[in-house]
C-alpha positions in Angstrom: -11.0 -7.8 8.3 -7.6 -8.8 7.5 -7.0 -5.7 5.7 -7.3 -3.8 8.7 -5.8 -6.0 10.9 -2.5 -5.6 8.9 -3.2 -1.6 8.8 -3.5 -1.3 12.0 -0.5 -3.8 12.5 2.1 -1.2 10.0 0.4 1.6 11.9 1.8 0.3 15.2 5.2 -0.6 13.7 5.5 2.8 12.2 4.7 4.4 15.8 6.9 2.0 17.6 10.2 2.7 15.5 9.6 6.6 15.2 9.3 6.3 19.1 12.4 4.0 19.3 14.7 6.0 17.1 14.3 9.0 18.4 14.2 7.8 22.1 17.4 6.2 21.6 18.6 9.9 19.8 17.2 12.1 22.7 16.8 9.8 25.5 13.4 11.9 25.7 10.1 9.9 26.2 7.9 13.4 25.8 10.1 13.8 21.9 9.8 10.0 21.5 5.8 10.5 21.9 5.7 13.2 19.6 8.0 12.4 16.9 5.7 8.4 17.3 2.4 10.7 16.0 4.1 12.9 13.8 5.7 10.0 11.5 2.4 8.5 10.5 0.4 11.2 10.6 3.3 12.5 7.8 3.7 9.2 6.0 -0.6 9.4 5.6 -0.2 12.7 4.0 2.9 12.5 1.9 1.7 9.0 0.7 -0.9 10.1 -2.0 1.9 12.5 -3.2 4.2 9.7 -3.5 1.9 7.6 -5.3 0.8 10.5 -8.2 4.9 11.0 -9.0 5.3 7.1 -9.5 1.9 6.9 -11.4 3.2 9.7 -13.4 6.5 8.2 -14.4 5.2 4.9 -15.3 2.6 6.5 -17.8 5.7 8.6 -18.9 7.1 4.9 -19.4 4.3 3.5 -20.9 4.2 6.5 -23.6 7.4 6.4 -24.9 8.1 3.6 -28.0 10.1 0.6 -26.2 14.2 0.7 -26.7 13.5 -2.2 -29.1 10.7 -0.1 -31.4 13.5 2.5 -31.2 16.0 0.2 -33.0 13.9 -1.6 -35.4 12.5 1.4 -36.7 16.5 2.7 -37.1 17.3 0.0 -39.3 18.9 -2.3 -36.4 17.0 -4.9 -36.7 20.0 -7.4 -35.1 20.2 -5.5 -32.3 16.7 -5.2 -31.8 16.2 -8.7 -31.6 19.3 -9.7 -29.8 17.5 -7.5 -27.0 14.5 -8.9 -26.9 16.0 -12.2 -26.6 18.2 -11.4 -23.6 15.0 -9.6 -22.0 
C-alpha cells in the first residue's frame, strides 16, 4: 500500500512541476496541461530504456579485471596494494 502511495505521490509531483514550468514559460494553462501529461507519460516510457543502458554498463563493470588485478598481475604489486588500502 505504501508503494503506491509514494507512486502515486512522484506521479503527482512529476505533473505538478511539468505544469509549473512550463506555465511559468508560456503563461498558457492549455500547454501547462499538456506538457503536465506528456512528462510522465515520457518518463514511463524512456524509464525501462534508461534502466537497460545502466544495467549494461555495470555488467560492463563487473566484467572487466579490477584496476588492482590490473597492477598485480603487471608486477606492481606496491601499487596494487597501496590502492586497495586507500579504497
Amino acid at each position: 500500500m505504501l508503494t503506491l502511495v509514494q507512486k502515486t505521490s512522484q506521479v503527482l509531483l512529476h505533473m505538478s512541476v511539468a505544469f509549473g514550468v512550463t506555465y511559468g514559460f508560456t503563461g498558457s494553462l492549455a500547454v501547462g496541461g499538456v506538457a503536465a501529461i506528456v512528462e510522465p507519460v515520457c518518463n514511463v516510457m524512456l524509464l525501462p530504456l534508461h534502466d537497460r543502458v545502466w544495467q549494461r554498463i555495470r555488467e560492463r563493470l563487473a566484467s572487466r579485471p579490477s584496476n588492482v588485478a590490473k597492477r598485480c598481475a603487471a608486477g606492481h604489486a606496491g601499487a596494487a596494494a597501496a590502492a586497495v588500502m586507500h579504497s
